[in-house]
C-alpha positions as a Markdown table, in Angstrom:
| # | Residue | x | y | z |
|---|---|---|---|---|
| 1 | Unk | 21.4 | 64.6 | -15.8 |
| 2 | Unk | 22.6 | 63.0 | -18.7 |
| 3 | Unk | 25.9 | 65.3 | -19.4 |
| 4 | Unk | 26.3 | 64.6 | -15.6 |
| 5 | Unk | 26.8 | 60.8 | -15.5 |
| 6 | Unk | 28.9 | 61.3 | -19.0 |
| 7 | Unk | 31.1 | 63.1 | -17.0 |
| 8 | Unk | 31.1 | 60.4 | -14.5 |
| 9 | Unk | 31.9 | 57.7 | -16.8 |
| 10 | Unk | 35.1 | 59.8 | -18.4 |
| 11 | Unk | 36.2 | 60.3 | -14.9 |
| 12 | Unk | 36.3 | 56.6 | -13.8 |
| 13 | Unk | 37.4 | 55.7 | -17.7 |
| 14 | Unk | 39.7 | 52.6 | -16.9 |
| 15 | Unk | 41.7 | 53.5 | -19.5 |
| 16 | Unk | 43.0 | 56.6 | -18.2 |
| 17 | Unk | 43.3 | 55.5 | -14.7 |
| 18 | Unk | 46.9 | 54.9 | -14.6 |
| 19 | Unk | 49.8 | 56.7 | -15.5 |
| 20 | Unk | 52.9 | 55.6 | -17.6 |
| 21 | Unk | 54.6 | 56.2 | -14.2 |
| 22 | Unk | 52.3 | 53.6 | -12.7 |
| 23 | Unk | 52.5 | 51.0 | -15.5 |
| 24 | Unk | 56.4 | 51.0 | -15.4 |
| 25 | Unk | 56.1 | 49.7 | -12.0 |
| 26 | Unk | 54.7 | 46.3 | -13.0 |
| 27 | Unk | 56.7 | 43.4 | -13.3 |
| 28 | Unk | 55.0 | 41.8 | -16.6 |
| 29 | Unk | 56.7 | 40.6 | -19.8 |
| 30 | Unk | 55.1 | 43.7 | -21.6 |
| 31 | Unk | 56.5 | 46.4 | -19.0 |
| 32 | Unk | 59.9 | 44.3 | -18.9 |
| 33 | Unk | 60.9 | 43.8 | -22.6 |
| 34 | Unk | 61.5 | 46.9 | -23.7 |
| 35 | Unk | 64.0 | 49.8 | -23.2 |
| 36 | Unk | 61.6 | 52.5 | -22.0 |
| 37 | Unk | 61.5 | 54.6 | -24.8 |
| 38 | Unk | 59.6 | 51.9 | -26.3 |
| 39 | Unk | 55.5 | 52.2 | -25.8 |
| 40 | Unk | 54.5 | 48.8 | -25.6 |
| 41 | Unk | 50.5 | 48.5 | -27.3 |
| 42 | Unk | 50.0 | 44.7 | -26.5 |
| 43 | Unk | 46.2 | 44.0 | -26.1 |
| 44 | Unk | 47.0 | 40.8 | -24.0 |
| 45 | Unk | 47.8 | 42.6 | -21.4 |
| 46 | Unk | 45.5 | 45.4 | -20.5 |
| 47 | Unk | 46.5 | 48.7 | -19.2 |
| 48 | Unk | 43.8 | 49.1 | -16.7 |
| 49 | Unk | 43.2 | 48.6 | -12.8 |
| 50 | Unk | 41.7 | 44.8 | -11.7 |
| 51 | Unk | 38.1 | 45.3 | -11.3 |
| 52 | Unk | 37.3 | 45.5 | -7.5 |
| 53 | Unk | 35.6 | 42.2 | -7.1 |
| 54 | Unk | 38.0 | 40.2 | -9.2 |
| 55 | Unk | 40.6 | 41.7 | -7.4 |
| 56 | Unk | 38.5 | 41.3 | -3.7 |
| 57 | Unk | 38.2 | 37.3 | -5.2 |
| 58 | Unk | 42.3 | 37.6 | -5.5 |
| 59 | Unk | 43.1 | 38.9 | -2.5 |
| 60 | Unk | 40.8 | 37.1 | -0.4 |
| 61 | Unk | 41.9 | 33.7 | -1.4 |
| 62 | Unk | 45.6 | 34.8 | -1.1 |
| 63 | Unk | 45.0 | 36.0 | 2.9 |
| 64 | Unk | 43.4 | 32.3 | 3.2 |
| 65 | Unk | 46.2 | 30.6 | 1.9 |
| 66 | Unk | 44.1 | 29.7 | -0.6 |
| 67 | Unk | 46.2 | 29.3 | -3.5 |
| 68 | Unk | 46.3 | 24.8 | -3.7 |
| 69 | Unk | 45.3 | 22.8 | -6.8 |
| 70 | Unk | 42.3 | 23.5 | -8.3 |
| 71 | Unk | 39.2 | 21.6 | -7.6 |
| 72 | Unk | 35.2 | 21.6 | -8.1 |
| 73 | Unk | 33.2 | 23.0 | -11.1 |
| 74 | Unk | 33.4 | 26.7 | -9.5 |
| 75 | Unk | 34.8 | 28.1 | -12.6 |
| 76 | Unk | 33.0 | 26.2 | -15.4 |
| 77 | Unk | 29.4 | 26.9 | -13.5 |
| 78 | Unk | 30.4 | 30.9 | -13.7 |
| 79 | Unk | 31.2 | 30.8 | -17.7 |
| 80 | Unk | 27.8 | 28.9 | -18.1 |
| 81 | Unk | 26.0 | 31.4 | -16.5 |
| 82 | Unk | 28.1 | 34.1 | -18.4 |
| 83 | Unk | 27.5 | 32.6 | -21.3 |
| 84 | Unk | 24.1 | 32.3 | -21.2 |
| 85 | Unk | 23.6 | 35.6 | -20.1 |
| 86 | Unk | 25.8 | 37.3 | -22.3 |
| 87 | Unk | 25.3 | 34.9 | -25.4 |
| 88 | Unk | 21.7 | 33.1 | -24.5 |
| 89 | Unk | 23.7 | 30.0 | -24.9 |
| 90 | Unk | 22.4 | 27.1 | -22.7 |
| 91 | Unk | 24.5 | 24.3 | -24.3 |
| 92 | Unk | 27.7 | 24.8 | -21.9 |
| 93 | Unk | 27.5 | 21.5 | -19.6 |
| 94 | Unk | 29.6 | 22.0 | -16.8 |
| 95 | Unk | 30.1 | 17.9 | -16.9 |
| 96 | Unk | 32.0 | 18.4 | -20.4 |
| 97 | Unk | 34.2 | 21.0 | -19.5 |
| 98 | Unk | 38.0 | 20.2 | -18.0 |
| 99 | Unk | 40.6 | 23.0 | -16.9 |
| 100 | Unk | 43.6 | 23.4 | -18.7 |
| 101 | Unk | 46.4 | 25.9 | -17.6 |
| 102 | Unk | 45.5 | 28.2 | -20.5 |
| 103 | Unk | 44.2 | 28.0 | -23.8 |
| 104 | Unk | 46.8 | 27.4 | -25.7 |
| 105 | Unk | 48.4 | 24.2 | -23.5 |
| 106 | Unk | 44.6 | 23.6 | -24.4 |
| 107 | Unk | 44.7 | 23.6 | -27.9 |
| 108 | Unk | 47.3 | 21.3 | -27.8 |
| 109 | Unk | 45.8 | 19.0 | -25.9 |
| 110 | Unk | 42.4 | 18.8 | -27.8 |
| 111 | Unk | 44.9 | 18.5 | -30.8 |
| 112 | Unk | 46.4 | 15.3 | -29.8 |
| 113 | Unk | 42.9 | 14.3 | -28.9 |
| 114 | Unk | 41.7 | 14.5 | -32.2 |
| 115 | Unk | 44.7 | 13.9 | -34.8 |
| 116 | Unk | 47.9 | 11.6 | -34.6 |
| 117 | Unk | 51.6 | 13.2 | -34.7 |
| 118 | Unk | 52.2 | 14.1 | -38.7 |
| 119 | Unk | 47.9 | 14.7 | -39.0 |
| 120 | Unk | 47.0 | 18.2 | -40.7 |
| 121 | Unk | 45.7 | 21.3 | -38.8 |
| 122 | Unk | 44.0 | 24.3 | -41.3 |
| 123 | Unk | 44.6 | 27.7 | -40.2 |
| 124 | Unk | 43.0 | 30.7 | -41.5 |
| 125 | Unk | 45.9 | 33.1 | -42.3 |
| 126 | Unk | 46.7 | 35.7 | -41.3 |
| 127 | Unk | 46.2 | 34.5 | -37.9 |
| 128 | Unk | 47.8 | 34.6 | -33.7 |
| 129 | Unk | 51.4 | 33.3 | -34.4 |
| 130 | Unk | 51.9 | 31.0 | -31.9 |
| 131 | Unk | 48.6 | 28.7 | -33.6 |
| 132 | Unk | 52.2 | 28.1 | -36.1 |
| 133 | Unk | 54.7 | 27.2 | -33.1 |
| 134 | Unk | 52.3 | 25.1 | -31.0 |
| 135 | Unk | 50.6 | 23.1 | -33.8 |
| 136 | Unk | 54.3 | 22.3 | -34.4 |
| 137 | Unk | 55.6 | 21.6 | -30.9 |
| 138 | Unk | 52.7 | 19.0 | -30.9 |
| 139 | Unk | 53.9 | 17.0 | -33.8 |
| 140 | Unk | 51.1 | 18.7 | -36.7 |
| 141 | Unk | 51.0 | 20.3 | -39.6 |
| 142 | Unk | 50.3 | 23.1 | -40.9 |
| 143 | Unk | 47.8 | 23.9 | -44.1 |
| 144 | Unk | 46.5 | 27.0 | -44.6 |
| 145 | Unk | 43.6 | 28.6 | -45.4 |
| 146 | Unk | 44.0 | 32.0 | -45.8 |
| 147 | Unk | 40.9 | 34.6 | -45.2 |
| 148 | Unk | 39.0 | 36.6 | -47.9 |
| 149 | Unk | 39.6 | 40.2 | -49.0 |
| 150 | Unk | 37.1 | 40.6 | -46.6 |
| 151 | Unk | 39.3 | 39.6 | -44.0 |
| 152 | Unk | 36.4 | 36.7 | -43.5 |
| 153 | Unk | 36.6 | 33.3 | -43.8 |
| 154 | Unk | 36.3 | 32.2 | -47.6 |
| 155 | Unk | 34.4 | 28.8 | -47.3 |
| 156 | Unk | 35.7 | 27.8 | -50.9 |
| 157 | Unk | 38.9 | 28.2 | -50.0 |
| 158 | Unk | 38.4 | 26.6 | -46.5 |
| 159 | Unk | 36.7 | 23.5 | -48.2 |
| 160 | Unk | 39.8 | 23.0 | -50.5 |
| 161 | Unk | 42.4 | 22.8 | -47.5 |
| 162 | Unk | 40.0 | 20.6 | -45.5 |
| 163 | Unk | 40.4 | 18.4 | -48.8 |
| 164 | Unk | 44.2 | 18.6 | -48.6 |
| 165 | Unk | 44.7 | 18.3 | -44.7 |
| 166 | Unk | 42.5 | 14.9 | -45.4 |
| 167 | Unk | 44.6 | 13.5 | -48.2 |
| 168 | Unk | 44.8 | 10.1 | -47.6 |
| 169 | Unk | 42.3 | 9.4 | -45.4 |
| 170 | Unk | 44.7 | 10.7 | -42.4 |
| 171 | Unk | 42.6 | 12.8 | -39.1 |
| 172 | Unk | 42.8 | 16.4 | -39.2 |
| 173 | Unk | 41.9 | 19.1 | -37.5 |
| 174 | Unk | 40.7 | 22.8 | -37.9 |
| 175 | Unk | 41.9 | 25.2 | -35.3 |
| 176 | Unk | 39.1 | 28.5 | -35.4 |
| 177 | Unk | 40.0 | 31.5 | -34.0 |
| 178 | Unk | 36.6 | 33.4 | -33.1 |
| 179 | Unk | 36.7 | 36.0 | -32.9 |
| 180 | Unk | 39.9 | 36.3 | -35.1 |
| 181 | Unk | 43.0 | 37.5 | -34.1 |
| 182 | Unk | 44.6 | 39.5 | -35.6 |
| 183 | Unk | 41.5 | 41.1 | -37.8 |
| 184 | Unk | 38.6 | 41.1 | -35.1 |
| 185 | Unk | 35.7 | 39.5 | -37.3 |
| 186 | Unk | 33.5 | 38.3 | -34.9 |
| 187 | Unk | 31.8 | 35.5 | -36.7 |
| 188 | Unk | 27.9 | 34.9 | -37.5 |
| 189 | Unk | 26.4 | 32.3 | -36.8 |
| 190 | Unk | 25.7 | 31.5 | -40.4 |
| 191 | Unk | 29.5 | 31.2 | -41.2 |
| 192 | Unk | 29.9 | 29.1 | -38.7 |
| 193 | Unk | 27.2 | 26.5 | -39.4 |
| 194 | Unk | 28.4 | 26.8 | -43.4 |
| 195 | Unk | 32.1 | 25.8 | -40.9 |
| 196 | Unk | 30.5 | 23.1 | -39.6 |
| 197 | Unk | 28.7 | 21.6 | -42.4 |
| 198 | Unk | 32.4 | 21.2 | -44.2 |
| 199 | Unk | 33.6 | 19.9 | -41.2 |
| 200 | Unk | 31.0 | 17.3 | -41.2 |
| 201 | Unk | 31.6 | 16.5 | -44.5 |
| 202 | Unk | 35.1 | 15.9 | -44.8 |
| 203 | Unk | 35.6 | 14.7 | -41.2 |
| 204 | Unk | 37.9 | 17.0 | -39.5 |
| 205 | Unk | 37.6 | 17.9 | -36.3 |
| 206 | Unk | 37.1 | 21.6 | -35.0 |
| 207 | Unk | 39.0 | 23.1 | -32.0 |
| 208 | Unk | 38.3 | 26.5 | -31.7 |
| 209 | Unk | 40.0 | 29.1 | -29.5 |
| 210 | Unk | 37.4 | 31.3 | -28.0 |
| 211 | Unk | 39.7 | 33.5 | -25.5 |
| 212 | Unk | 38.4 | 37.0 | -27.0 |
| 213 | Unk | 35.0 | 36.0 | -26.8 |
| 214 | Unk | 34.2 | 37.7 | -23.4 |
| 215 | Unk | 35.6 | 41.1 | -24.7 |
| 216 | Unk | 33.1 | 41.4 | -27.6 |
| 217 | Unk | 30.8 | 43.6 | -27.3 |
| 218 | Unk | 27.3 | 42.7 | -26.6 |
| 219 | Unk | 25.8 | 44.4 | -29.6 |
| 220 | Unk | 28.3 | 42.3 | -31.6 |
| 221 | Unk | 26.8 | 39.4 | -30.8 |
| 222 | Unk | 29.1 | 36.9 | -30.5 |
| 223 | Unk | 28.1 | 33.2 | -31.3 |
| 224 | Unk | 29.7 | 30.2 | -29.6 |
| 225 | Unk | 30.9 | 27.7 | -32.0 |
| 226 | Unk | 29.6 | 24.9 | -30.0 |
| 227 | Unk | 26.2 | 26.6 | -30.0 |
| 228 | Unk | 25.5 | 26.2 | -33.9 |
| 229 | Unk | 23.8 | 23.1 | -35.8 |
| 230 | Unk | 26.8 | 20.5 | -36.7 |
| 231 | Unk | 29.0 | 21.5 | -34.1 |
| 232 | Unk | 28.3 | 19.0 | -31.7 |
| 233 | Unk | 31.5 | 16.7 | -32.1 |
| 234 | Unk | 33.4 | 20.3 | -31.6 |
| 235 | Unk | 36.0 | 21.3 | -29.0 |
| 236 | Unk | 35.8 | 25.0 | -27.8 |
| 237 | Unk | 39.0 | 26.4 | -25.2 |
| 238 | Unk | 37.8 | 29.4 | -23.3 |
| 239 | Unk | 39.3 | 31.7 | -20.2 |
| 240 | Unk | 38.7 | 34.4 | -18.1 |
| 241 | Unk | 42.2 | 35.8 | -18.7 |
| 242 | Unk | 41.3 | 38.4 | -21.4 |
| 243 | Unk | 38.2 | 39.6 | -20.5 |
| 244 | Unk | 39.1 | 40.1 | -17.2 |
| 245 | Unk | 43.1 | 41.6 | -17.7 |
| 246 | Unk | 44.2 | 38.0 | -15.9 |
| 247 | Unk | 47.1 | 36.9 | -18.3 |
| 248 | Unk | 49.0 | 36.0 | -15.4 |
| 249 | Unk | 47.2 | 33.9 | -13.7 |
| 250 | Unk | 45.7 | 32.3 | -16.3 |
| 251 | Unk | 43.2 | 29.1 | -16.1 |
| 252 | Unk | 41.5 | 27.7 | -19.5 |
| 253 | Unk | 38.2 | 25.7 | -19.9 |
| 254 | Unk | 38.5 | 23.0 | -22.0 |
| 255 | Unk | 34.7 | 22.7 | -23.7 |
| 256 | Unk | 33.3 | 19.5 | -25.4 |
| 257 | Unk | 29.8 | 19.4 | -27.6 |
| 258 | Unk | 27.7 | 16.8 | -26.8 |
| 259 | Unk | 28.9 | 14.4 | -29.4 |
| 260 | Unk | 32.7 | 14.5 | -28.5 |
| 261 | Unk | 31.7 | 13.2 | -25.0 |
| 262 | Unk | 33.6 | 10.2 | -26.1 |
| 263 | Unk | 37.0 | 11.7 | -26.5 |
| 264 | Unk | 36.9 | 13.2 | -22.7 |
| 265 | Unk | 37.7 | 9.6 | -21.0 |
| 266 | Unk | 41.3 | 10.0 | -23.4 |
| 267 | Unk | 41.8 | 13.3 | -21.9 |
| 268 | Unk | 45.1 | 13.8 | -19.6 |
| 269 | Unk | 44.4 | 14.4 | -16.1 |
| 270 | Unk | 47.9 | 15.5 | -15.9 |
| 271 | Unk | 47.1 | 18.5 | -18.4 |
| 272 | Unk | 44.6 | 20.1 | -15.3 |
| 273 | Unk | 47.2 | 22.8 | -13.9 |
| 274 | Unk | 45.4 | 26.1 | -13.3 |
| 275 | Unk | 44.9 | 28.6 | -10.6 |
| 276 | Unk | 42.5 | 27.5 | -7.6 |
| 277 | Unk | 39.3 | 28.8 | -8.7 |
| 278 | Unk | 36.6 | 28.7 | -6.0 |
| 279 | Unk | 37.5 | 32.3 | -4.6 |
């Protein structure tokens, strides 16, 4: 029986559903860039069919004309109960959450929430390129931190930049990748309390940009910043659009902790632009 659902799950293996034939068809930046003797390997965009009832939700709200701006709590209520089924995380109010057109338009946004134009954001280097270009475009600056030889975050060196980012007494920010791009680290949960702790101490304000975090694996375990001791002033940006091969369309959530309920009545209605979510 065993050797028989094996074979079952090789034969419906997403990954080998579609042929280079079939990919060239699509329309999408990664099948459109390159001459085609290039073999594009970007792991934004996923080489594999929707799955059938994202792609039923899709449809469906197409044929209904559907396809308005966004309204209700639809979306935020499905990543609470994702998250705490996935991650046993309870924390995720749907009342502190705001959609944002994706995560990065999020990030900036939460940015200018936090920090004034010249403020300093810390970085752990190496780290997803654009952080540079959209820290930038919003008026911020950059100081790195870069990661260990471990490839993990190095909470001496960490402490040192949140000293020079603060110089002054100016706002700054942290932007957190987790899990980190490029490197994968998923971090644990004791990192990211030792994160929080600093961040508490020297006043700077976390944003972290938790795209990946639906694509970890289970076994990982994943941990939510937001979810750790000291993170409640936090910012988290989060989105179906990895996990479920929706670039495209994309759609962020825009998380608060608890104690940055204060910032949300400064937030820009005008920033809410995503796809209709209710289907």
């Amino acid at each position: 029986m065993s050797s028989v659902l094996s074979g079952a799950r090789a034969a419906t293996n997403p990954l080998r559903q579609l042929t280079i034939d079939q990919l060239r068809q699509r329309t999408s930046l990664k099948w459109r860039e390159y001459p085609d003797d290039v073999l594009p390997l970007w792991v934004a965009e996923m080489d594999v069919p929707l799955a059938e009832p994202v792609a039923r939700a899709i449809t469906n709200a197409v044929a209904r004309g559907d396809t308005g701006y966004p309204a209700g709590t639809a979306y935020p209520e499905a990543l609470s109960e994702f998250a705490r089924r996935r991650w046993g995380w309870d924390g995720l109010a749907v009342e502190r959450t705001a959609l944002v057109p994706d995560v990065m338009h999020g990030v900036t946004e939460a940015l200018r929430l936090v920090t004034e134009a010249g403020d300093a954001v810390v970085v752990n280097c190496p780290v997803y390129p654009p952080f540079y270009a959209f820290v930038a475009h919003a008026g911020r600056r950059i100081v790195e931190a870069p990661l260990g030889d471990d490839l993990r975050i190095d909470l001496d060196t960490l402490e040192d930049a949140f000293r020079r980012a603060r110089a002054g007494g100016r706002p700054a920010a942290y932007l957190l990748c987790n899990p980190h791009n490029p490197t994968g680290v998923v971090h644990t949960v004791d990192e990211l309390a030792a994160v929080a702790s600093l961040a508490q101490r020297h006043g700077v304000r976390v944003v972290a940009d938790e795209i990946h975090a639906p694509v970890v694996d289970a076994e990982a375990r994943f941990v939510p910043y937001l979810s750790v001791p000291g993170a409640e002033n936090g910012l988290s940006l989060m989105s179906a659009s990895k996990g479920w091969n929706l670039p495209g369309l994309r759609g962020g959530l825009l998380i608060a902790g608890p104690a940055a309920a204060a910032t949300w009545p400064a937030f820009p209605t005008t920033s809410v632009s995503a796809p209709a979510t209710s289907a």
